[in-house]
PALO-784650 format. One record per residue (C-alpha): z, x, y; residue in three letters. Coordinates in nm, 3 decimals, padded with zeros to 5 digits. Layout:
PALO-784650
c3:Z, c1:X, c2:Y, rest:ALA
...
end
This chain:
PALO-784650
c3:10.281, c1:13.603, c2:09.325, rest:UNK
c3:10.634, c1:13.392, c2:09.364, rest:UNK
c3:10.438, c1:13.063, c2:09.232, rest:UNK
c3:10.314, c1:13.323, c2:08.864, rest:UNK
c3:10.714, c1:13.478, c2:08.893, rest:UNK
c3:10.842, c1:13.098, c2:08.903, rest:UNK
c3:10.596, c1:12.992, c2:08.589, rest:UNK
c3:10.715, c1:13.312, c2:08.398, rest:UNK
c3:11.081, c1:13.141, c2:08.442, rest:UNK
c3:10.966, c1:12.866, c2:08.189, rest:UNK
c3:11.020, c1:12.893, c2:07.853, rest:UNK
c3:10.808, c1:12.671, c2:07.607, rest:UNK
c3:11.018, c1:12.391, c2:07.580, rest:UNK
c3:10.990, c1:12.351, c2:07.992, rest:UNK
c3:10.649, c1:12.401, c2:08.013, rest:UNK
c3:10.554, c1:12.132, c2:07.722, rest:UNK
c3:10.754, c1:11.904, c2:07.922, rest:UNK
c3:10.596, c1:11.975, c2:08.227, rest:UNK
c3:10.256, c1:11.939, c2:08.124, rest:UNK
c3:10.299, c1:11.595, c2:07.971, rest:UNK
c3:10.502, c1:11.453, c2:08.273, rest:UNK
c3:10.228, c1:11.578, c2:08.450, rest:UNK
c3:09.951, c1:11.447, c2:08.221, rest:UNK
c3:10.124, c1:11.164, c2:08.205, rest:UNK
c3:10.103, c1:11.059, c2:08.615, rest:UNK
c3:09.777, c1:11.237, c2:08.627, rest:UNK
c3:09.635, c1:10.980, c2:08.375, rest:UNK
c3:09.834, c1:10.671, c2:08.528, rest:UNK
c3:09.722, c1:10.760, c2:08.873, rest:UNK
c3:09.322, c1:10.756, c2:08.689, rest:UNK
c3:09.327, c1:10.466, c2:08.557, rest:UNK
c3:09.453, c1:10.291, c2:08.864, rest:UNK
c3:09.195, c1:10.447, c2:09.071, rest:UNK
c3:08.888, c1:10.343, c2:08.868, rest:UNK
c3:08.902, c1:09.977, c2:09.007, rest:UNK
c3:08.900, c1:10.146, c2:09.401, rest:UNK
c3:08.564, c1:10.291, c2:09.302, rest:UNK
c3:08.437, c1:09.953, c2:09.202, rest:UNK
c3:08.601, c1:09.683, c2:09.455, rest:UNK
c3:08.238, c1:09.589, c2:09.566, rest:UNK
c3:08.020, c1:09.590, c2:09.216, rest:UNK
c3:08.353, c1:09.401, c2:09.066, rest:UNK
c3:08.342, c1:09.145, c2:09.381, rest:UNK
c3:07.988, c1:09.072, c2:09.305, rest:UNK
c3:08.007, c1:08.994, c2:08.930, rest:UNK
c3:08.312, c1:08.787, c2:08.997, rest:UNK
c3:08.170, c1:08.579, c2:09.277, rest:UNK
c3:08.411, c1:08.620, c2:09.506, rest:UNK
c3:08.478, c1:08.891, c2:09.831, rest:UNK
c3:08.555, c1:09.214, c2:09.866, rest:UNK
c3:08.847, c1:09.161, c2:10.031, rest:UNK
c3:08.967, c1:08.906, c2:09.791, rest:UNK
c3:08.909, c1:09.152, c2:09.548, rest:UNK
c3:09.094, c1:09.433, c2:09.663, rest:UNK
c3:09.384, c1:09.158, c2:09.584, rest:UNK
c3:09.386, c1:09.325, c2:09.244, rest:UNK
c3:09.502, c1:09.628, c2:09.382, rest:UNK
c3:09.763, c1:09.445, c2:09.585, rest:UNK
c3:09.888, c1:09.299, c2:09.196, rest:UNK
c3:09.927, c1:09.608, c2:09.055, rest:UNK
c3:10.121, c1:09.766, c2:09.339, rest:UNK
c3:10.401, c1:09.487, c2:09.387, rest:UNK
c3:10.421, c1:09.475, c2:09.024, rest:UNK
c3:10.523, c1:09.885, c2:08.939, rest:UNK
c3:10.875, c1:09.806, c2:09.103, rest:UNK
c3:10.918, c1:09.596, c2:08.811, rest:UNK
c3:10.831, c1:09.846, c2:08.583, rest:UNK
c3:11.060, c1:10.122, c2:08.750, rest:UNK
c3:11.302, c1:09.897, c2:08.663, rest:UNK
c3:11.302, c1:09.813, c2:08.337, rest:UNK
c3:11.176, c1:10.158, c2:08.214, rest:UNK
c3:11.412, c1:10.323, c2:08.471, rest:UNK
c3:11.707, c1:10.149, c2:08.284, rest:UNK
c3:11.577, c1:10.184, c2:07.957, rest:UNK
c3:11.532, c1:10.575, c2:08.092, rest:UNK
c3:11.906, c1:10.597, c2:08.149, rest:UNK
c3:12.029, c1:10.417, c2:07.874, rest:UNK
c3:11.853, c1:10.594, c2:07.580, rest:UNK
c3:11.678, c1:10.927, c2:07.727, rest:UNK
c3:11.338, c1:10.941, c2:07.893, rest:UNK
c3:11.120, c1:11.077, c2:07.641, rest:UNK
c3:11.062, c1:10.772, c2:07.425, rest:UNK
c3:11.069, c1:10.477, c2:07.717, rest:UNK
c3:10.831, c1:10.728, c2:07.854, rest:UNK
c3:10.579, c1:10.719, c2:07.577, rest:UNK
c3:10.589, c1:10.344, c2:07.539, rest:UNK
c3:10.529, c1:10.322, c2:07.901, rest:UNK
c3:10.226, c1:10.537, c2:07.870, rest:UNK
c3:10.081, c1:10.314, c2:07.545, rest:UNK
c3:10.175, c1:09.954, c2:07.724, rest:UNK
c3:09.950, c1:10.076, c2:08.075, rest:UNK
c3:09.660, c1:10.236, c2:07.811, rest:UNK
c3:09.660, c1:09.902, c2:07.654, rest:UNK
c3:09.648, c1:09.689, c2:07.965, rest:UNK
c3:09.383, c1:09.945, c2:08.126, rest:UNK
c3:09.174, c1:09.867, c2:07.815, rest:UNK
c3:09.213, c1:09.488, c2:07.808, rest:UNK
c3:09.099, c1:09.522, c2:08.187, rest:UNK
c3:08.741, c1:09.565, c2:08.040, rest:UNK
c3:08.738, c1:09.226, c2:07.893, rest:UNK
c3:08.842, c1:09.043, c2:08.166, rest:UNK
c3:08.628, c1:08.681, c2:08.152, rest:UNK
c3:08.719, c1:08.625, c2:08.481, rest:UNK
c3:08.856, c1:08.646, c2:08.836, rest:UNK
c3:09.233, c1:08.503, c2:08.747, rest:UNK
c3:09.239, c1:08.736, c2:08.432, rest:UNK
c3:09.156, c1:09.040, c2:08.611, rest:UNK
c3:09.468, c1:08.956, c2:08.836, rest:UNK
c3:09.687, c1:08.917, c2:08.521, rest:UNK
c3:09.581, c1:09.228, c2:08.334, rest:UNK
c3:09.593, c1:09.450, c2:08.662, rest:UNK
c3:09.958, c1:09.270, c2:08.704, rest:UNK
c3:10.045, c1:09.382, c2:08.407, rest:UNK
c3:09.932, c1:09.732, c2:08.376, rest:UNK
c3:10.112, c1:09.764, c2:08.735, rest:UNK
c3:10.437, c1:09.730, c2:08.527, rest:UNK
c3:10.349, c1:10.009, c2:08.329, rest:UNK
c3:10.205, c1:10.276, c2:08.625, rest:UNK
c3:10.570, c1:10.198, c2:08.775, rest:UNK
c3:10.748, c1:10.313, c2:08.493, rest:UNK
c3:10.579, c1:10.615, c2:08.470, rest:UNK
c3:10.667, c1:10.804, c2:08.794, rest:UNK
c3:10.996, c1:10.748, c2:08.746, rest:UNK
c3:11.061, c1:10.875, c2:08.412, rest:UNK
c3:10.808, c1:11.125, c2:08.412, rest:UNK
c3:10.945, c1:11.275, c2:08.730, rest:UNK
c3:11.326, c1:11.267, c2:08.658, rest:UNK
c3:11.279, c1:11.432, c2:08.295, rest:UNK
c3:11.059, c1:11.745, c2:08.485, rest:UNK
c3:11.263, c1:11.784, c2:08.737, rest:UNK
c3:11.565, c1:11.750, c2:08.468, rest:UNK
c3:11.425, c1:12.006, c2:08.270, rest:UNK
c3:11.289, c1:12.278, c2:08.514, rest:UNK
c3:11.509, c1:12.568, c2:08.675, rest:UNK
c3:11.638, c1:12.480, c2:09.024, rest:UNK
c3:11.448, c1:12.773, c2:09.191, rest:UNK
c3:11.149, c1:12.647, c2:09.066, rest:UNK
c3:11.166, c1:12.276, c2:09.141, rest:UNK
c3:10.995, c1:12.297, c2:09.494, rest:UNK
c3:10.645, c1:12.446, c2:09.348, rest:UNK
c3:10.621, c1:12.224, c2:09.042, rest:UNK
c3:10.722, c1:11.902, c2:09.232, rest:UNK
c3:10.400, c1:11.956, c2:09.466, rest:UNK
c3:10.180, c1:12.006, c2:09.119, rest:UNK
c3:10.411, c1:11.757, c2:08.961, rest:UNK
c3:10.260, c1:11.481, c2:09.257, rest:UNK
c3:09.925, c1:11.594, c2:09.226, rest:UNK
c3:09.891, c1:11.490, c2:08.925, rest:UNK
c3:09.776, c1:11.150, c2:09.100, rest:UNK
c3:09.510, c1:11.338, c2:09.282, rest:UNK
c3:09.427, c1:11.489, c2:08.985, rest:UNK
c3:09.400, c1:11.143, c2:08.856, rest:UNK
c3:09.171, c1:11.043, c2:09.120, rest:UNK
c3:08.977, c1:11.368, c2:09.098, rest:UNK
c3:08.887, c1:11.286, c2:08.727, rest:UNK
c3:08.852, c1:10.904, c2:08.820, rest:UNK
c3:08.578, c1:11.040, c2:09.048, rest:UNK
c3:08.369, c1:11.225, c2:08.748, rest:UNK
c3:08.377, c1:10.935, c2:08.509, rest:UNK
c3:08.281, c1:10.702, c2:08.807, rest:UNK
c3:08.019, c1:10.939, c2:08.834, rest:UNK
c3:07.948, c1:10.982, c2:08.494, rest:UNK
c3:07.997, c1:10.659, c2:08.385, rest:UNK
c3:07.897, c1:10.406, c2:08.619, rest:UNK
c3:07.544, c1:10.364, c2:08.643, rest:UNK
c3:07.515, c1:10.373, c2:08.262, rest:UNK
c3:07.743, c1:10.120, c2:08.131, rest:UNK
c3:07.924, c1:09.960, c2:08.476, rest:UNK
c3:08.248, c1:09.879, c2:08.583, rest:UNK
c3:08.346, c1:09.741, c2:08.235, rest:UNK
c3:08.295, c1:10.093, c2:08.085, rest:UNK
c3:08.505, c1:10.263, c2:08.320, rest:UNK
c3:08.802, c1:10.068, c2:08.206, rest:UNK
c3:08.698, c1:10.116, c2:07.831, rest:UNK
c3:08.772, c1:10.479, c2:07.950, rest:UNK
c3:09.067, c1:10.431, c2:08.064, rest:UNK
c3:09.239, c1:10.407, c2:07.729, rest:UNK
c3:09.242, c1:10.759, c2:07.691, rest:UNK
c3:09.574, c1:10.836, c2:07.815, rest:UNK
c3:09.734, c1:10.660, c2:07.497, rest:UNK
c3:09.625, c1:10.996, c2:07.337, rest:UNK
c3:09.895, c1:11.210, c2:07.538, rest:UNK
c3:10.179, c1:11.049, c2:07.325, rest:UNK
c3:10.061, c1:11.243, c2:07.001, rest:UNK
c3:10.140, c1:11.567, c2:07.261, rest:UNK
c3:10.495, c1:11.387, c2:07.402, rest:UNK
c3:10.618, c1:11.297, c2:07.025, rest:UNK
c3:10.527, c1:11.666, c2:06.865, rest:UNK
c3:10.639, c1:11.905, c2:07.174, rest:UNK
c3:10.851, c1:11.768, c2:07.439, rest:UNK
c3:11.245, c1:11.760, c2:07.388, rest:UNK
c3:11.515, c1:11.515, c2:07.531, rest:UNK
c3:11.601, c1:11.614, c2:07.901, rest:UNK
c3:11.918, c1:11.817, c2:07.865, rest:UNK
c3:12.112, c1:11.652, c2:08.198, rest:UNK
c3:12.088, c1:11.373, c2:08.063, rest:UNK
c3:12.203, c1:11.448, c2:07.695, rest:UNK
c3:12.500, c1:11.609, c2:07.877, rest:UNK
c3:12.566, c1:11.290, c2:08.052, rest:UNK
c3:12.468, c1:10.981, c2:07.865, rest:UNK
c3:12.766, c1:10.722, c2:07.766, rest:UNK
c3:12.866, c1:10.429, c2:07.569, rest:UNK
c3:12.681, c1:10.080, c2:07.629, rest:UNK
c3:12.987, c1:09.927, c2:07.791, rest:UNK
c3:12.975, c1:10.302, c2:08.031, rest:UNK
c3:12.650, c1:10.269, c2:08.157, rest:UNK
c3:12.628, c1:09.904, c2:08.259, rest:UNK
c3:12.977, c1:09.991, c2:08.456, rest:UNK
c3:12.874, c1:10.361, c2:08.608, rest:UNK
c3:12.514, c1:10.129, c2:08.708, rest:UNK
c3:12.679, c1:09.844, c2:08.906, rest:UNK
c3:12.961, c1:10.152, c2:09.072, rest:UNK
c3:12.726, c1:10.335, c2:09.151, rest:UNK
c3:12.505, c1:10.063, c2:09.367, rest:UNK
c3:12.792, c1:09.979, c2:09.534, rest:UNK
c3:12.882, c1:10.326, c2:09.648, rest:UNK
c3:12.503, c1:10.456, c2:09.699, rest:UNK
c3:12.328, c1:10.126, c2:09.873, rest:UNK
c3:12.292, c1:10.247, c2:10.207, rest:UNK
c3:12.087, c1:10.562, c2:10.042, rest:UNK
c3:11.905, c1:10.364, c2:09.876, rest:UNK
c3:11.835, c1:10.086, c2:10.105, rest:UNK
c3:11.694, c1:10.464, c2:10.374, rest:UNK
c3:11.475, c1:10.578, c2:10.057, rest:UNK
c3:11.301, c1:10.254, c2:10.005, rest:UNK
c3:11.191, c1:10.237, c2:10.370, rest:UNK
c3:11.111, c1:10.627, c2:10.353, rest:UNK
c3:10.872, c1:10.552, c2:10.018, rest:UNK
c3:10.712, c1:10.218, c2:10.164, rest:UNK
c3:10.582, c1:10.449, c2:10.470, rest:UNK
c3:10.471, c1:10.739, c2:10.191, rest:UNK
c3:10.299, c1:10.462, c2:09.986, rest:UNK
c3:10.152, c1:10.277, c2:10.310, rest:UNK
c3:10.017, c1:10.664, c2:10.388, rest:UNK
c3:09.831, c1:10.733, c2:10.064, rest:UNK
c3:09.743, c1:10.445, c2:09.961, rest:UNK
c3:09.599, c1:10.352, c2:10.342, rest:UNK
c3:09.371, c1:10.708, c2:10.324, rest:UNK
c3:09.290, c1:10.636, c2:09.961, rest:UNK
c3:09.201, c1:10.285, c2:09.877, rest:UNK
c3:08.952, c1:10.156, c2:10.110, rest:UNK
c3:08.827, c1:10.526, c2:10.183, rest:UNK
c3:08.507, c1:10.477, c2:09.926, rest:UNK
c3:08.443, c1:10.129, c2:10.023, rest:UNK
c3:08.410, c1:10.285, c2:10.402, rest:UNK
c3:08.201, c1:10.545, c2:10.263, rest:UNK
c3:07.953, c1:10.240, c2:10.073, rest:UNK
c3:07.942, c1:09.962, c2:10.299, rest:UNK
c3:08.010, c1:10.105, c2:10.671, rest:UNK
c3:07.878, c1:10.511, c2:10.604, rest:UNK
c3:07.560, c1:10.353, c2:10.286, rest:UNK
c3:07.655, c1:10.635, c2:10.090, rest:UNK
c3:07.557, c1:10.598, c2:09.742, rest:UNK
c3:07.717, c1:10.690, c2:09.421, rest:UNK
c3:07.686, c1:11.067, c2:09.401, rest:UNK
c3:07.813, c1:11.111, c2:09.763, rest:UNK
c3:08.051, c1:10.885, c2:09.742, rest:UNK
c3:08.169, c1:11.027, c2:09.360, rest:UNK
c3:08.098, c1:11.409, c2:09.574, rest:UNK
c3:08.345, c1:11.290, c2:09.873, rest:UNK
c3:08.600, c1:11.204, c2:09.581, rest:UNK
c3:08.607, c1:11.507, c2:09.388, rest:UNK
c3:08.623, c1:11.709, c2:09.710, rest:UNK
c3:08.913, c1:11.559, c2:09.902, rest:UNK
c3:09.071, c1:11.524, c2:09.561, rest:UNK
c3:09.067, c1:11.900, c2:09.568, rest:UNK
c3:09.220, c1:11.921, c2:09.920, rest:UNK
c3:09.483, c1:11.666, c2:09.789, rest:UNK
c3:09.558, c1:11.950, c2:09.496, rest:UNK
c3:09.559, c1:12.238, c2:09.665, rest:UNK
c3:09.780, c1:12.034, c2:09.978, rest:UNK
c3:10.066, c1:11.904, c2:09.761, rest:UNK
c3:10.111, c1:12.266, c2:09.575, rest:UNK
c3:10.134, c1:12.451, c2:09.892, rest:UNK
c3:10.352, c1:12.225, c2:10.084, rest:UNK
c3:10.563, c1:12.151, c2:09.823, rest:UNK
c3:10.616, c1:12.493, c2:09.740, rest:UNK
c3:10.704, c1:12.573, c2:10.108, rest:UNK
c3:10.949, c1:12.278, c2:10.128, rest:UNK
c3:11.188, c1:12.517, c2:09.900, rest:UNK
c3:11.174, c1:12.739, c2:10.194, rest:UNK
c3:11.139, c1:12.514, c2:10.528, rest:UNK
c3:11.350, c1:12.227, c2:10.370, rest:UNK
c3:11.196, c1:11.911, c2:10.249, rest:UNK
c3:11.234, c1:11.684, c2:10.562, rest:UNK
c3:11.070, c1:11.969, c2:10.790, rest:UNK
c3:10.777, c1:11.986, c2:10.560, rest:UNK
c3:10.683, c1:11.618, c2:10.541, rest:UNK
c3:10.717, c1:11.596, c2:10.973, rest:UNK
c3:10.478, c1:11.916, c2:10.921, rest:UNK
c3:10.266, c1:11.738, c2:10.727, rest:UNK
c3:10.206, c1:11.415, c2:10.896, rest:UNK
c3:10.187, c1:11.574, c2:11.230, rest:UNK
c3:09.886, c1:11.763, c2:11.115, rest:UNK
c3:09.740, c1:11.411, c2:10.930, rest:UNK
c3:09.802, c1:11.254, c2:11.311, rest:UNK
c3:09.524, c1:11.538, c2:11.420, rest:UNK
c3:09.292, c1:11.503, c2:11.170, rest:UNK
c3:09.231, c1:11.127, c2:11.161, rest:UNK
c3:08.915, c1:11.163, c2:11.398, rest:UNK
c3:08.762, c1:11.399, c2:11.184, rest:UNK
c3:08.842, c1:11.202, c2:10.888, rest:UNK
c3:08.681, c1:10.905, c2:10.988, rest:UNK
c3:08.451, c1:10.940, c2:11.259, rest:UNK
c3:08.263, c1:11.275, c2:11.178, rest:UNK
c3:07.907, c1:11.189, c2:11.275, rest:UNK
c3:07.743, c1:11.371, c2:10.915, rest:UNK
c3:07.803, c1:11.372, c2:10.567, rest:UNK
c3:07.922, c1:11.702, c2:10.563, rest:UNK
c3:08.178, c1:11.663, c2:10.872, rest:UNK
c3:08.290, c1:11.405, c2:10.666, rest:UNK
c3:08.402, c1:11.554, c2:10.346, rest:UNK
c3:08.579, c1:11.854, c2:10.538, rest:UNK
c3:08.770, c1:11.599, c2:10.738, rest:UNK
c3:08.858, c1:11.402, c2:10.421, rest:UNK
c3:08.901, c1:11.715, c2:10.273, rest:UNK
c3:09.149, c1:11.837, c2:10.529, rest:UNK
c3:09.365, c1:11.444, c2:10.543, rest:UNK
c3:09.418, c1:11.488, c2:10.192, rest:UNK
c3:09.595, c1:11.820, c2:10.160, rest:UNK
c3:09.752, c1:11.700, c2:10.486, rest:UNK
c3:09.893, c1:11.347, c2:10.303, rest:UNK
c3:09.882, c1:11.470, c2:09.951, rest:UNK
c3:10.095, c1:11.783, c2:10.093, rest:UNK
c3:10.399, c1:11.558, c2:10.203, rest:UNK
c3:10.333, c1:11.356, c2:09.874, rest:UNK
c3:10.443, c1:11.681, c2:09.715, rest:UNK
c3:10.736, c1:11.700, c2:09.806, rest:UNK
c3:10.844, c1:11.311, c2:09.724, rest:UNK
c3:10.976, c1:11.399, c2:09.320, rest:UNK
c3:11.238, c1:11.713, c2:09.393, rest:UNK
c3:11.309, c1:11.525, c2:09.743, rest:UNK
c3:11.434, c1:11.185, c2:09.565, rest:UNK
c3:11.556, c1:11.346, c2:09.277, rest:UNK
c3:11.793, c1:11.511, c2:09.462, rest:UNK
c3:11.883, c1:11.264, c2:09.675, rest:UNK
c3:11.941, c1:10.992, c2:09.405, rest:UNK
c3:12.324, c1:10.972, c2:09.163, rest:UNK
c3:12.326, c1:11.179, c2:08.824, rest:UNK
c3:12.404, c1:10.868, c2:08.673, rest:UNK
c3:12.127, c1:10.674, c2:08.810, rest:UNK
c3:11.877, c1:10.937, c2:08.832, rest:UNK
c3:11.617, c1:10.784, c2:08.533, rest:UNK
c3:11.602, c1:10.433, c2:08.733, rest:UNK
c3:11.699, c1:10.552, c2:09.176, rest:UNK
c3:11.392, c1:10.774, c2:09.193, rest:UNK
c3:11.123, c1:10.565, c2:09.044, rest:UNK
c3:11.267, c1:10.171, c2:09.142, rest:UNK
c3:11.333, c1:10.311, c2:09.560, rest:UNK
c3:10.967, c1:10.441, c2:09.523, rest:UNK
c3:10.811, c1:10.174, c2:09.347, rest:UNK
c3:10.990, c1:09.919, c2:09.594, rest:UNK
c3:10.825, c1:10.090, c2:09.853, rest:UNK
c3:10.527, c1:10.059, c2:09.678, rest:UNK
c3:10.565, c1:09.677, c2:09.693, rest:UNK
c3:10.655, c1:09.641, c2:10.070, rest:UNK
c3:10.305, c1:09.862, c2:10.086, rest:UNK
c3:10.131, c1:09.697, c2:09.845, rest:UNK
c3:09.877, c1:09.479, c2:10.111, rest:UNK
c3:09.740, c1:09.795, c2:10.263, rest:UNK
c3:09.404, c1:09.735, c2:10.150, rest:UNK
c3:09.392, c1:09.374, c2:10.242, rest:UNK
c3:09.533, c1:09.428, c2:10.550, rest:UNK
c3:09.281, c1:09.752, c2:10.582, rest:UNK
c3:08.966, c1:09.521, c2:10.484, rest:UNK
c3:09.150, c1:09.264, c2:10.724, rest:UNK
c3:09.115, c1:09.510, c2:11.053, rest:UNK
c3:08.794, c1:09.582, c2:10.968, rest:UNK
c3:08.694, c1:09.270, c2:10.963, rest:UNK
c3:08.832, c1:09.216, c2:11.244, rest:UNK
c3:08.758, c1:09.508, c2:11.496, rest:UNK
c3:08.377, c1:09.512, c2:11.368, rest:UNK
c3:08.096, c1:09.707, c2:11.506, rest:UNK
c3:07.771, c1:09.704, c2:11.692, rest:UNK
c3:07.604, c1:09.570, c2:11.434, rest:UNK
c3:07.841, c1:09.275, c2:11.399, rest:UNK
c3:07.946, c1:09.439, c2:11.048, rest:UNK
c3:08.291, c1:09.506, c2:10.957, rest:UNK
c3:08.479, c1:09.873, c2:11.112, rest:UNK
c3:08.626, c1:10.001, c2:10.825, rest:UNK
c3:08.624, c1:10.349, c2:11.066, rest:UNK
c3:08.864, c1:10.184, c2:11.334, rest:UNK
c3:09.058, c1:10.010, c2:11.060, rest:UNK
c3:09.159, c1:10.302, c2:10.842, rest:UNK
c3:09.198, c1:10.528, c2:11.207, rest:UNK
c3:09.430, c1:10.271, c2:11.347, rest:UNK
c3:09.649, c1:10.173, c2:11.047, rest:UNK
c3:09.662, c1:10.586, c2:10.932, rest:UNK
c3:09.825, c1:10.623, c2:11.330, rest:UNK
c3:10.070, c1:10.400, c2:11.318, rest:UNK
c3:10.202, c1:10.488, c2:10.929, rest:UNK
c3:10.202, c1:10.889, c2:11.038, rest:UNK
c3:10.436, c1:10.802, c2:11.300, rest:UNK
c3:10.666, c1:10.603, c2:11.065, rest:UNK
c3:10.688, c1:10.854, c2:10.844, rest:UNK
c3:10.763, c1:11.136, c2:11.107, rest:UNK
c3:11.044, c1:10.922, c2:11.242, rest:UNK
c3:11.171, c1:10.845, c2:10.886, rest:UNK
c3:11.207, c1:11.160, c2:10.764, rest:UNK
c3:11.393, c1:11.326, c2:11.062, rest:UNK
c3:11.662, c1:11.064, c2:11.041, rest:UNK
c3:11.699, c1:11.111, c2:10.692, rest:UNK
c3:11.900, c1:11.388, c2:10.512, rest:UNK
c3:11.878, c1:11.605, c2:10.242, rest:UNK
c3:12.018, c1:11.821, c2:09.950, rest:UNK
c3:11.793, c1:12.096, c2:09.878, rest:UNK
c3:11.848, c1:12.333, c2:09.572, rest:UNK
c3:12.145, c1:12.060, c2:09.449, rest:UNK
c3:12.242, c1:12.155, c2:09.067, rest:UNK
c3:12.171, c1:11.925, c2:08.857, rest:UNK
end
């Protein structure tokens, strides 16, 4: 009943905007997750190793900080609504060209490059919602806000499905050009964000409020970077090599593994709407210890259920556990990070944290490789159990050190 009361706050203008940041990360977040669904088929055709594969995904994750960057600045400087939309056509474009590639080092520099656009679209995406949005509401719609990337991974599931075994990897990426559509939507509904049309300034202005504000803000941001490396080293260390465990350790094939998908994606949904939601109750940093103490529990039952079914509940279950601290990440660093800075702080702290994370799968398929099993073959089990431990426990001791400004005014 609050979360319908909180919707019926929104008048059309808010929810427009809403729905296209949130379209906007649920898209990025699909086309990034195709290429997790097809690390071994890719490997194969490429003639090289899994592992040296999942390098691709290591790209395009040290690359987003550079793209929370530039569109971050370009976000502060001239509004977010058009930096957004070219964000959202320059990642379309380089998800597209990903079809094509000829080869191995091309692959690299096409996922490179579409890793600068997926980091500039958090950022903006993120600050113009949470810009736009009442304050009372901010807690609810940052948790369905975030899940727009499990959405994204929900929907990269179905056309996996869907897709796959008809026309291969290469058509999945072909697919992935569809987001390039949600501009017509951005261009004909969605308005400036009014903080920062209250705030913007001359040229010579921003460059000066930019380098003051570093100056006066580093240690904050220096304690958010290390807080989104462990986020990003969570997620993306239950996410990525999750469906090559389920293939190559659990021989699951495609409609299981595209089932297992859908279903935790679900859990990841349902996870970061709740929790989020709650966070404008319990505080963020509560939440999030909440929320990773509970992950902590479930990581036997995530990874070592002994059926199918077992299986899915547990992955079910580590989702809305991860995915519910994940919810809280948007309003959290929004209102940590300077009104001045607010476009670029959010999105460059995160992405940065993305790159300090971004070897999680290689150091995943590393470990497995590594701890191996009876059969000699590689433990992805042990691998993804060990590395989820120790990044649960970072996070826990991150967050309680850190501070916090629920329900600031923007």
């Amino acid at each position: 009943m609050e979360a319908i009361r909180l919707f019926k706050l929104l008048n059309r203008d808010q929810r427009n905007t809403f729905v296209a940041c949130f379209l906007g990360w649920a898209l990025d977040a699909f086309d990034f997750f195709l290429l997790t669904f097809v690390i071994a088929a890719m490997a194969h055709d490429f003639g090289t190793s899994i592992a040296k594969l999942s390098y691709a995904i290591t790209l395009t994750l040290a690359m987003r900080p550079v793209g929370a960057f530039i569109f971050g600045l370009l976000g502060d400087r001239f509004g977010r609504r058009i930096p957004l939309m070219i964000d959202i056509i320059f990642y379309s474009a380089m998800e597209l060209l990903t079809a094509f590639s000829p080869n191995y080092t091309w692959l690299l520099i096409f996922r490179a490059l579409y890793g600068i656009g997926m980091g500039g679209e958090w950022g903006l995406g993120a600050s113009l919602a949470m810009e736009t949005l009442p304050t009372a509401a901010r807690g609810l719609f940052s948790g369905i806000l975030q899940q727009g990337y499990a959405f994204g991974y929900l929907l990269a599931a179905v056309v996996y499905w869907a897709v796959f075994p008809f026309f291969g990897w290469r058509g999945l990426f072909v697919a992935g050009v569809v987001p390039a559509f949600l501009v017509i939507f951005i261009r004909a509904r969605v308005p400036e964000s009014p903080a920062w049309l209250r705030r913007r300034t001359a040229p010579a202005d921003f460059w000066k409020n930019v380098l003051t504000v570093v100056r006066r803000h580093w240690a904050l941001f220096l304690y958010v970077i290390l807080l989104m490396t462990a986020f990003n080293a969570m997620s993306h260390g239950t996410q990525d090599m999750y469906q090559t465990f389920l293939g190559e350790q659990r021989h699951y094939g495609v409609t299981q593994k595209a089932a297992t998908g859908i279903i935790y994606a679900f859990g990841a949904i349902c996870g970061g709407t709740l929790v989020g939601h709650l966070s404008q109750k319990w505080g963020r940093r509560r939440a999030i210890i909440l929320a990773a103490v509970f992950g902590i529990i479930l990581i036997p039952a995530w990874v070592f259920s002994p059926s199918f079914s077992l299986l899915v509940i547990g992955g079910f279950a580590m989702q809305f556990m991860v995915q519910g601290a994940w919810g809280i990440v948007p309003v959290h660093l929004n209102e940590l990070s300077p009104g001045e800075l607010r476009g670029t702080f959010p999105g460059f702290a995160y992405q940065l944290g993305n790159l300090l994370a971004a070897n999680t799968a290689v150091v995943e398929a590393r470990l497995a490789d590594h701890f191996r099993d009876a059969s000699g073959h590689p433990d992805y089990a042990k691998a993804l159990a060990f590395f989820a431990l120790i990044i649960f426990v970072a996070l826990i001791v991150l967050a309680a050190i850190g501070r916090e400004e629920r329900g600031k005014e923007f």
